[in-house]
N, C-alpha and C positions, 0 to 999 in steps of 0.2 A: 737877501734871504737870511732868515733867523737858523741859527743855529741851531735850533729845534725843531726845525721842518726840512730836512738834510733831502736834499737831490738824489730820485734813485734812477737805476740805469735805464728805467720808462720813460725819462725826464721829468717826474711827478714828486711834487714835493710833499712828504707827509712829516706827520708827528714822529718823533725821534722813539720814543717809546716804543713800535713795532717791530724796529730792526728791519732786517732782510729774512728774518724767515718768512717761507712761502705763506704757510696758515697764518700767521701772524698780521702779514701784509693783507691778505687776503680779509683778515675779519676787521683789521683797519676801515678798508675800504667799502665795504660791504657792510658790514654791521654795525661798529660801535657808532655812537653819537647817531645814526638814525633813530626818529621816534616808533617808538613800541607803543599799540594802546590794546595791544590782545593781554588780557589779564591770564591767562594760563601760562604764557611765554612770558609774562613779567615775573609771575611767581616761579619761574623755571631759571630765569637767571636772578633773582635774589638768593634762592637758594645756592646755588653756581657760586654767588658771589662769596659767601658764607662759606661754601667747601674751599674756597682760596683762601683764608684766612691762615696767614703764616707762608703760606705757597707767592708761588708767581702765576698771575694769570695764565700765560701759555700753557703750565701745567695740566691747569683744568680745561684748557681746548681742545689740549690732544685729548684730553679724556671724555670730553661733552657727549659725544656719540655714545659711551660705552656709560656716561651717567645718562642718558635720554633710555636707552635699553633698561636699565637698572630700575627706573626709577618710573617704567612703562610708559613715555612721554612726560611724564608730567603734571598728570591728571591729576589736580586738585583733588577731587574725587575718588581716584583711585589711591594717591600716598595718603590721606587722610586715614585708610581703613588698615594702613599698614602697621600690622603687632610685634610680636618677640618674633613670628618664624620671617617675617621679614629682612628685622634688623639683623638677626642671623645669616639671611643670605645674604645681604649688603657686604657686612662686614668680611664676606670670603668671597666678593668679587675683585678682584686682581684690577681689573680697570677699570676702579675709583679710587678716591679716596676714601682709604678705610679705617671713620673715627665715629665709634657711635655717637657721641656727643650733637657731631652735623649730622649722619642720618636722621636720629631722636627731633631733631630742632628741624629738618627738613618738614618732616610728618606734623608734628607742632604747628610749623607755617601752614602747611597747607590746610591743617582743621580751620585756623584762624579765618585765612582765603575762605572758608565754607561758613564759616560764623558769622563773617559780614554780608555774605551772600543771603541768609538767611534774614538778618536784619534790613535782607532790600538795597545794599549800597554793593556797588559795582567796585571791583579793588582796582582795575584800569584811573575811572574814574576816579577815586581816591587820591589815587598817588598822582595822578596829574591837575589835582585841585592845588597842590602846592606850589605850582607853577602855573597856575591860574590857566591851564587848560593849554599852554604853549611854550616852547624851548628858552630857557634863559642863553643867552648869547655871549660868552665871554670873552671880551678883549684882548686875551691873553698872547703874547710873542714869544714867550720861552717858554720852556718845559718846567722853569723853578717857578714861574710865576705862579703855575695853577696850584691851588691847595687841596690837602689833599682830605677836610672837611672844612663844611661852612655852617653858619647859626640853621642855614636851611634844612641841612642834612643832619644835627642835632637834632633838629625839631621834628624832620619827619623819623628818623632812628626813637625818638622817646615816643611818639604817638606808634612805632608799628609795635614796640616791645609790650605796650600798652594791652594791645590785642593780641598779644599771645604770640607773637613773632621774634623768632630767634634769630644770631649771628648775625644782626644786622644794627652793627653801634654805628655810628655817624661814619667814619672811614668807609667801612663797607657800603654804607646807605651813598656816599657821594658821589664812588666809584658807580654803583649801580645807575645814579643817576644821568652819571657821562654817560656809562655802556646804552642805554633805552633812551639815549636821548632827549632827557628834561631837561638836560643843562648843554651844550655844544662847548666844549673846550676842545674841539682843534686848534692850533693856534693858529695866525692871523696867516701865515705862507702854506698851511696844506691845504691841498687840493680839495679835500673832503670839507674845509670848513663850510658851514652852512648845509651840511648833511641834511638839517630838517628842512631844508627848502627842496630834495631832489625825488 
């Protein structure tokens, strides 16, 4: 057993990254590295990934619930139309993160999400054309191994800024693509690897 996939009191070996907190464990196992292809829910954790920038994930977990309220699901459609009395309110929501920069780039993305909607192209489909429509599978055995950008996550980070998509440089765009599952870096002893096959 790697040392990156530590035995927990389940007997279930996962990625070292989640610790033992409950929510933490829990969205191990359950969510990250599963694949996403509902494009509302992709554009809900891009942005997600964006208000972590400088944070640590769990930050933004515990707060997910209280950005899903904030941010009224999600609604491409809905953040899209949101103006100054908006960002006003955002910014004096206690359970978020409160930097107008990611609110502003929130709202940004999601026009974007509605810009290519209009030109006909599905942003699901989009962002899983870069993975030619299925999970890249990484070999990976320890937690230093995995990087934490690649030429792939470069290239889709300059194609989303392209179209008007913010907070999302190649770091953020890599992580995103563990979380939704384009890429599967469990490493090779947790439990979860192979998430996109369950």
């Amino acid at each position: 057993m790697s040392e990156a996939a530590p035995r927990h009191a389940d007997g279930k070996c996962r990625c070292a990254w989640c610790g033992t907190d409950p929510l933490y464990v829990a969205y191990h196992d359950t969510d990250w590295g599963r694949p996403e292809r509902d494009s509302r829910a992709l554009y809900e954790k891009l942005v997600l990934d964006g208000f972590q920038a400088g944070l640590a994930w769990i930050t933004i977990l515990r707060k997910r619930e209280a950005f899903r309220a904030a941010f009224q699901g999600f609604e491409p459609e809905v953040v899209a139309r949101f103006g100054e009395v908006d960002v006003t309110r955002l910014l004096g929501d206690a359970g978020i993160v409160r930097s107008r920069a990611k609110i502003e780039g929130a709202v940004k993305s999601a026009r974007a999400v509605l810009a290519m909607r209009e030109r006909g192209e599905d942003f699901s489909e989009y962002l899983w054309g870069f993975v030619d429509g299925a999970p890249i599978v990484n070999p990976w055995r320890e937690r230093g191994e995995v990087p934490v950008s690649t030429p792939l996550s470069e290239a889709l980070s300059k194609d989303l800024k392209r179209r008007g998509f913010t907070f999302c440089g190649p770091v953020i765009v890599y992580a995103f693509m563990q979380a939704v599952g384009m890429i599967d870096d469990h490493v090779a002893d947790c439990w979860r690897k192979g998430a996109h096959e369950a």
